[in-house]
MARDOPA-217731 format. One line per field, with one value per atom (N, C-alpha, C, O, CB): residue in one letter; residue number from 1; x, y, z. Coordinates in steps of 0.1 Angstrom, whole numbers. Glycine has a CB too. Layout:
<sites>
residu = c(A:...)
num = c(NUM:...)
u = c(X:...)
v = c(Y:...)
w = c(Z:...)
</sites>
This chain:
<sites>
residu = c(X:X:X:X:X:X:X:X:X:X:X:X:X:X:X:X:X:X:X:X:X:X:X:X:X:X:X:X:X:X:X:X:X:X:X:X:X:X:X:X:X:X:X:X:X:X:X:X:X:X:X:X:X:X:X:X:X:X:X:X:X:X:X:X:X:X:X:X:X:X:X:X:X:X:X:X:X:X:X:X:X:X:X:X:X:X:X:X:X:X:X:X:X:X:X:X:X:X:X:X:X:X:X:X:X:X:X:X:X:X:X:X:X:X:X:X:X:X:X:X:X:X:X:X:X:X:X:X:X:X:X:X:X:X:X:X:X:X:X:X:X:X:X:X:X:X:X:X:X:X:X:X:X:X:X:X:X:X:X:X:X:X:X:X:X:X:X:X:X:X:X:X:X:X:X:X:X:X:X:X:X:X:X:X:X:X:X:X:X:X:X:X:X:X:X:X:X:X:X:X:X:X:X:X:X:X:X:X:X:X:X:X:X:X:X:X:X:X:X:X:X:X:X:X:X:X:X:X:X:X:X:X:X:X:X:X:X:X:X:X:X:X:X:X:X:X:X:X:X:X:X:X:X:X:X:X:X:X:X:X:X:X:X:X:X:X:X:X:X:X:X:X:X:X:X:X:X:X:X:X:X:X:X:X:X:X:X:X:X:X:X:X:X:X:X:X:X:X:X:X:X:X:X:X:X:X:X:X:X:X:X:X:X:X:X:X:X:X:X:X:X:X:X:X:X:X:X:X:X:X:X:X:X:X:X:X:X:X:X:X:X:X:X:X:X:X:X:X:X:X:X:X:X:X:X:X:X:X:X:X:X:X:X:X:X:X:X:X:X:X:X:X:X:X:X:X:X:X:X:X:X:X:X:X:X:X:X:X:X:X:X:X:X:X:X:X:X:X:X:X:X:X:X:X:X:X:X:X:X:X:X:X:X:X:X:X:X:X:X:X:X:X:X:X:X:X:X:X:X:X:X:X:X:X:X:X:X:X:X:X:X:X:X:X:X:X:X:X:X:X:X:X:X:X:X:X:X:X:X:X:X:X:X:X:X:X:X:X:X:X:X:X:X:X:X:X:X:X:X:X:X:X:X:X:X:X:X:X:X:X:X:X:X:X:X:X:X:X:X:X:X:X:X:X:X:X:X:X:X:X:X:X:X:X:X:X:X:X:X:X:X:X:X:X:X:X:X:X:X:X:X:X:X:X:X:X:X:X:X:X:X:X:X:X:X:X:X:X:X:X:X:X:X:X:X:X:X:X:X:X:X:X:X:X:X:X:X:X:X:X:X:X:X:X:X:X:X:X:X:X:X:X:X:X:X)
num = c(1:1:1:1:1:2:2:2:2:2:3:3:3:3:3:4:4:4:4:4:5:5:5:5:5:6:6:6:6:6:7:7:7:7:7:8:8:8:8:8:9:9:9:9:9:10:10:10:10:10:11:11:11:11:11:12:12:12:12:12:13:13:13:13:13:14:14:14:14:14:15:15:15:15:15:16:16:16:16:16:17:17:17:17:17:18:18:18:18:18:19:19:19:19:19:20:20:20:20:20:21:21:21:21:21:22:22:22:22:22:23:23:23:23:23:24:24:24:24:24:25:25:25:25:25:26:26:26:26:26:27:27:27:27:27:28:28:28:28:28:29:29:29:29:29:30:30:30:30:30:31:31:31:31:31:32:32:32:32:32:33:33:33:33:33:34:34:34:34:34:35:35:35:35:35:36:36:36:36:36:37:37:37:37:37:38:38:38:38:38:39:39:39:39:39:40:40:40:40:40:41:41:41:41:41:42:42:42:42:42:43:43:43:43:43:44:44:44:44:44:45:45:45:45:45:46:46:46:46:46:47:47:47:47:47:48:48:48:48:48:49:49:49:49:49:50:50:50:50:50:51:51:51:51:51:52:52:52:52:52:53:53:53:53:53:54:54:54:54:54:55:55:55:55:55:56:56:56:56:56:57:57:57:57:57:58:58:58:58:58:59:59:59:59:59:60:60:60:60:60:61:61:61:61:61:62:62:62:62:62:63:63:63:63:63:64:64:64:64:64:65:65:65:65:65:66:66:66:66:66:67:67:67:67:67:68:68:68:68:68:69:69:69:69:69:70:70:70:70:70:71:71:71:71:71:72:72:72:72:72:73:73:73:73:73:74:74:74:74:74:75:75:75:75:75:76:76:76:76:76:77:77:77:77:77:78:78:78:78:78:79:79:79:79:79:80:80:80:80:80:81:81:81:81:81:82:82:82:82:82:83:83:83:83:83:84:84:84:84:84:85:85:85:85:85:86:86:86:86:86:87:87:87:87:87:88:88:88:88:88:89:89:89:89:89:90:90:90:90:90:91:91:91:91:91:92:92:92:92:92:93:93:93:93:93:94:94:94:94:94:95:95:95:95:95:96:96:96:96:96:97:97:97:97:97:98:98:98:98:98:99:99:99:99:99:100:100:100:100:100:101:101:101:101:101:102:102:102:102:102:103:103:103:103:103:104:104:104:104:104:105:105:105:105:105:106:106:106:106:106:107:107:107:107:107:108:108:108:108:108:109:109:109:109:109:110:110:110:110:110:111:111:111:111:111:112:112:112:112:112:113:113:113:113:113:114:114:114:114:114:115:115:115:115:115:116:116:116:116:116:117:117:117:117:117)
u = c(-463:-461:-447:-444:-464:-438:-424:-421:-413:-410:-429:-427:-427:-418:-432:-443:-446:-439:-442:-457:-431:-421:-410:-406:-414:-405:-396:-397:-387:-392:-413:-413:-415:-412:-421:-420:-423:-408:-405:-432:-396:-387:-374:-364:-383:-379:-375:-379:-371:-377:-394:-397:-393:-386:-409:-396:-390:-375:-369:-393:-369:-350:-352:-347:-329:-356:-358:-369:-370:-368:-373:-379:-370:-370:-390:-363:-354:-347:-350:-346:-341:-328:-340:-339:-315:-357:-359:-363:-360:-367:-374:-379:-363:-364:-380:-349:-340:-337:-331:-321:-338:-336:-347:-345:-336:-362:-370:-370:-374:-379:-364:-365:-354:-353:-368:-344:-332:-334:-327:-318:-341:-344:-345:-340:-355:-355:-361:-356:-356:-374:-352:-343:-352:-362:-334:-348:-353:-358:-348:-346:-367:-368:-362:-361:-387:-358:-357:-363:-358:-344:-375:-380:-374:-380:-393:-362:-355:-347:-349:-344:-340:-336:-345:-342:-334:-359:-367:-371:-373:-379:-373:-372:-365:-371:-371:-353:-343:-347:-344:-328:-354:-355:-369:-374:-348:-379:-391:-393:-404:-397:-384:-384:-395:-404:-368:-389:-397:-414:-424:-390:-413:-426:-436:-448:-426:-432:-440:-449:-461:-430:-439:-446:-461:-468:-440:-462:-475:-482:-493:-474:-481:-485:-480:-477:-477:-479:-478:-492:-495:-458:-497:-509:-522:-526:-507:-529:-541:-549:-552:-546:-558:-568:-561:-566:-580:-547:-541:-544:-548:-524:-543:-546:-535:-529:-556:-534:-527:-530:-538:-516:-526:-536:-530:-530:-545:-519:-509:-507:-501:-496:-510:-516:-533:-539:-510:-536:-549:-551:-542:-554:-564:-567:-570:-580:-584:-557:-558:-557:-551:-552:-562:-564:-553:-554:-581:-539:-527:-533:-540:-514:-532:-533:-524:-512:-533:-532:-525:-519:-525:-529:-506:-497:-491:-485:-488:-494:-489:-499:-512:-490:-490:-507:-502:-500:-526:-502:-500:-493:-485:-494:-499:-487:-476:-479:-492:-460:-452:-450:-446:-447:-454:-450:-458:-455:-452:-471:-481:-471:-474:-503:-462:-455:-445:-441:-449:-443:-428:-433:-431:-422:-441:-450:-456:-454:-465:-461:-466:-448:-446:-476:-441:-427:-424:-423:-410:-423:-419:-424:-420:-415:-434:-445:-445:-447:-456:-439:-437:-426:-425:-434:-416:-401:-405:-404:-388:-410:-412:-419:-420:-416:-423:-435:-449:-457:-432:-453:-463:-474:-486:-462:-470:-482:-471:-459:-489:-478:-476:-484:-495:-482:-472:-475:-462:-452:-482:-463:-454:-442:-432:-455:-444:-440:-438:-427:-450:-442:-440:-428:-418:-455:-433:-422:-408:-404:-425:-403:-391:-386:-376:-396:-391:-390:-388:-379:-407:-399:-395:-382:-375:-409:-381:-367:-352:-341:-367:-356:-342:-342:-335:-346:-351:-348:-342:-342:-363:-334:-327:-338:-347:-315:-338:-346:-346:-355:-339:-334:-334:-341:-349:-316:-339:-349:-361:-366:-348:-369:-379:-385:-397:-386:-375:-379:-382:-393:-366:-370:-368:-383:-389:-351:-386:-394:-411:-419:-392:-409:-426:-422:-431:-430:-412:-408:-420:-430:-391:-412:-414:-431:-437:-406:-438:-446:-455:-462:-447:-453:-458:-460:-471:-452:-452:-451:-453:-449:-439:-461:-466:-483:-491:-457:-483:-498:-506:-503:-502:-519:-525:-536:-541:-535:-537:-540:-555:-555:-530:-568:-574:-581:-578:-579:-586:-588:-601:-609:-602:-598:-610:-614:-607:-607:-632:-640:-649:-656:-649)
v = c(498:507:512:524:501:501:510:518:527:500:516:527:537:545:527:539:552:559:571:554:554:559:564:576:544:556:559:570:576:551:575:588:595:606:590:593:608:612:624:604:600:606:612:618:597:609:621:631:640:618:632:647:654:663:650:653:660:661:671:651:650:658:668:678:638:665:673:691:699:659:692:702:710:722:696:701:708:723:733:700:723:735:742:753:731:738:756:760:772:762:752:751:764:776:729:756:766:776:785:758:780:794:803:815:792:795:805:812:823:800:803:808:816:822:799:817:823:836:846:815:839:852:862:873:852:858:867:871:863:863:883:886:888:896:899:882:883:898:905:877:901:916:913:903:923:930:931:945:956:930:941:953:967:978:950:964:971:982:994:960:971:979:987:998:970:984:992:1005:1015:986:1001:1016:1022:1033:1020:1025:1035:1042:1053:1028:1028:1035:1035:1028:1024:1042:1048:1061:1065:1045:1068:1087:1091:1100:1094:1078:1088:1080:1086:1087:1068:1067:1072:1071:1060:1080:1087:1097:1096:1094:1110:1116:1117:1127:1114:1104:1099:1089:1093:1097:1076:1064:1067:1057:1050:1076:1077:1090:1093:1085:1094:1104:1099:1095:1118:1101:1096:1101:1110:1088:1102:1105:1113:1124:1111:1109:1120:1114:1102:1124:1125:1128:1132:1143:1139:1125:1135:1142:1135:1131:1152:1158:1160:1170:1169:1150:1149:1138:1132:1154:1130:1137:1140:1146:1132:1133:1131:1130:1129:1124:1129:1133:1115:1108:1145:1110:1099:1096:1103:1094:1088:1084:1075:1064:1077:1080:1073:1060:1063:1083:1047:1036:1038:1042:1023:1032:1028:1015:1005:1030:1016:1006:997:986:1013:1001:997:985:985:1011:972:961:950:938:971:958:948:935:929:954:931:914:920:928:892:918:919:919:929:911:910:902:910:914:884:916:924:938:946:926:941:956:950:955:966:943:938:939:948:919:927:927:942:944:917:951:962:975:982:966:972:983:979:988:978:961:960:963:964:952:961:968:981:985:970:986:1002:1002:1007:1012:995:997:993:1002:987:978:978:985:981:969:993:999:996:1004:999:985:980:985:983:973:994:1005:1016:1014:1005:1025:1039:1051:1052:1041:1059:1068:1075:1070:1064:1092:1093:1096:1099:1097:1093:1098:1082:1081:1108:1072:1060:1052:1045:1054:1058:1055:1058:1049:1067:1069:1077:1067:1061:1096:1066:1060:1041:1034:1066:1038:1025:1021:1011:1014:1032:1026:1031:1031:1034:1035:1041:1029:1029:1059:1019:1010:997:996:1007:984:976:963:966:978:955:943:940:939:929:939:939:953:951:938:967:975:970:963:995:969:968:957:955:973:951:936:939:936:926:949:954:966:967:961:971:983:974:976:995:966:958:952:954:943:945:940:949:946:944:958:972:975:975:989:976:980:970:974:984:956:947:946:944:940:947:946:957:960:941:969:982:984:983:996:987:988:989:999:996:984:993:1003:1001:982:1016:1031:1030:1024:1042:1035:1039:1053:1060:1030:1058:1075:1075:1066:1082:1085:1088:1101:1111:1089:1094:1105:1115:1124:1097)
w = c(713:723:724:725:737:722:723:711:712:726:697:689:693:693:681:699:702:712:713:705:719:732:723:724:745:714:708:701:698:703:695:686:695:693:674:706:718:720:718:738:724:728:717:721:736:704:690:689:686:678:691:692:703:699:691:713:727:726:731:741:719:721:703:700:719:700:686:688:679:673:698:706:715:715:712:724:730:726:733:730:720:714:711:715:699:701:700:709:710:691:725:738:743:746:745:741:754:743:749:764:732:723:726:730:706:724:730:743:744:730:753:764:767:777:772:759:762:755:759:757:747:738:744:741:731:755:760:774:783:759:775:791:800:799:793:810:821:829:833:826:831:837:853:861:837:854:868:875:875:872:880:882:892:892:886:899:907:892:890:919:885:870:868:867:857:867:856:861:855:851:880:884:880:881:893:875:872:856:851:873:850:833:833:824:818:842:840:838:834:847:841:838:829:830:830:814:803:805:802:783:811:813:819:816:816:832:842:835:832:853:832:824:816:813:820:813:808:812:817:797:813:819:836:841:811:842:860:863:874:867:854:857:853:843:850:864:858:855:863:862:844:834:828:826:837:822:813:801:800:815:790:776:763:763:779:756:749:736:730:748:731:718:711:705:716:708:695:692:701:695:680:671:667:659:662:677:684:695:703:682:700:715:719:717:717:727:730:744:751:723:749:767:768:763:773:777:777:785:795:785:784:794:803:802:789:817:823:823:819:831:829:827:840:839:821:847:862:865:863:875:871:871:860:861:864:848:838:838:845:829:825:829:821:812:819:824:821:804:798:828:798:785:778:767:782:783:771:773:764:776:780:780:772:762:795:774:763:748:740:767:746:732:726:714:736:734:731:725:716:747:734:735:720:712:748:714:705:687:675:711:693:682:674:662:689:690:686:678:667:699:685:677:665:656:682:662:646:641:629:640:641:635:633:627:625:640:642:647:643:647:660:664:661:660:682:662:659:670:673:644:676:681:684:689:689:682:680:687:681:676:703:715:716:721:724:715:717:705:707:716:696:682:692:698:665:693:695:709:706:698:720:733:727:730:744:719:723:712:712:722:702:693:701:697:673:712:726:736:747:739:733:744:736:724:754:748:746:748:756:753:745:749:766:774:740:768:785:789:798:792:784:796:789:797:800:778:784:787:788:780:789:802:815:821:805:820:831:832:843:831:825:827:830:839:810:820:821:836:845:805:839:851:863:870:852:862:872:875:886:862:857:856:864:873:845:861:868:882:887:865:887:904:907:918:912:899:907:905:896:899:918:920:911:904:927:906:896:908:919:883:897:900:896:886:890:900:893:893:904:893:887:887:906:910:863:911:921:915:912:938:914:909:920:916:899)
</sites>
């Protein structure tokens, strides 16, 4: 028994440092910040049943509602190149890791919208 105490308590201090790197990576949002850096979001993700037909005819999601971390995960995708779009490409390689912390923040704690038909 005390072995096994003794290897739980090697792995857990040996877990530590990447446990506080992971958690330090990632900035904290503030969604008061992100109100300020949504301008270029509105445009498109603030209208609803909007469309866009460049370079195809695609149905912008809505974004407001969301969990935080899937706008983060998604912004950065874009930056790498991972998704593609070309209005998305341009916008998410102008942002910093903190806004779009701050922006998914925002998006988060804002109502979700749905279309009235």
């Amino acid at each position: 028994m005390k072995r096994f105490t003794l290897l739980a308590a090697l792995a857990a201090a040996s877990l530590s440092p990447m446990l506080a790197a992971a958690q330090s990576a990632a900035p904290a949002g503030d969604a008061q910040r992100g109100s300020q850096k949504v301008q270029m979001c509105q445009g498109c993700h603030g209208v609803l049943g909007w469309r866009t037909a460049y370079p195809e005819v695609y149905h912008v999601p809505k974004i407001a509602g969301q969990h935080p971390a899937y706008i983060v995960a998604a912004l950065k995708e874009y930056r790498a190149r991972q998704r593609s779009h070309p209005s998305m490409d341009a916008i998410a390689a102008s942002l910093s890791d903190q806004d779009m912390a701050d922006i998914a923040a925002y998006y988060a704690q804002a109502p979700l919208q749905t279309a009235v038909k």
